[in-house]
N, C-alpha and C positions, 0 to 999 in steps of 0.2 A: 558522468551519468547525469542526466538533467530528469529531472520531476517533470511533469505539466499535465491539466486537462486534457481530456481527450475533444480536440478539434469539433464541431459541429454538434456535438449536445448543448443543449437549452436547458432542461433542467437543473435543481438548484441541485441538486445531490448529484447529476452526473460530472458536475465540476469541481465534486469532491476525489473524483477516479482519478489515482496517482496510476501513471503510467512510465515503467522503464525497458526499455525494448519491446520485446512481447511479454512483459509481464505488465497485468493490470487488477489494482486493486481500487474497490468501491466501499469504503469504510463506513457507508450510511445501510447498504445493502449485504454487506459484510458477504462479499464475494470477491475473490480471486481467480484472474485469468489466466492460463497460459496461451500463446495461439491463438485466442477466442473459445476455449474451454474451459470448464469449473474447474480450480482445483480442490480440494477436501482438506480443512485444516480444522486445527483444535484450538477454539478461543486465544490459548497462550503463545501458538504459534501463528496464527493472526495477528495480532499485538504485535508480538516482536517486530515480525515482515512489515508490518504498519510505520511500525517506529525506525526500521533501518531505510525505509523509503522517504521518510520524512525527510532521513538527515542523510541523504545519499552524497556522497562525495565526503563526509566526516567520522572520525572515529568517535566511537561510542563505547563508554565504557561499561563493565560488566556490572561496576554499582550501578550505575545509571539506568540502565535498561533492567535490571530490578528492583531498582524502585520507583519506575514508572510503569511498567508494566504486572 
């Protein structure tokens, strides 16, 4: 799985959007994409999806994602 910007945005915060497949998250705008649509998430599960994108290709352990989350 590879992380990266989304290609052709200029903004400072849109090359904060981690992108994996079709999924795309904007953690400045606290928005989640599937497709190109919203998804609906709850602060906690925001975070976590935040945090498992960050470290994508490594495991992550259950202390660690609570107590950074």
């Amino acid at each position: 799985m590879n992380i990266y910007p989304i290609p052709g945005l200029t903004s400072p915060e849109s090359t904060l959007t981690l992108k994996i497949s079709d999924l795309q998250l904007n953690p400045v705008k606290q928005v989640v994409l599937i497709n190109n649509k919203p998804i609906k998430l709850t602060p906690l599960e925001f975070e976590v999806l935040y945090m498992l994108m960050n470290h994508a290709g490594q495991t992550l352990s259950k202390d660690l994602l609570v107590s950074r989350v």
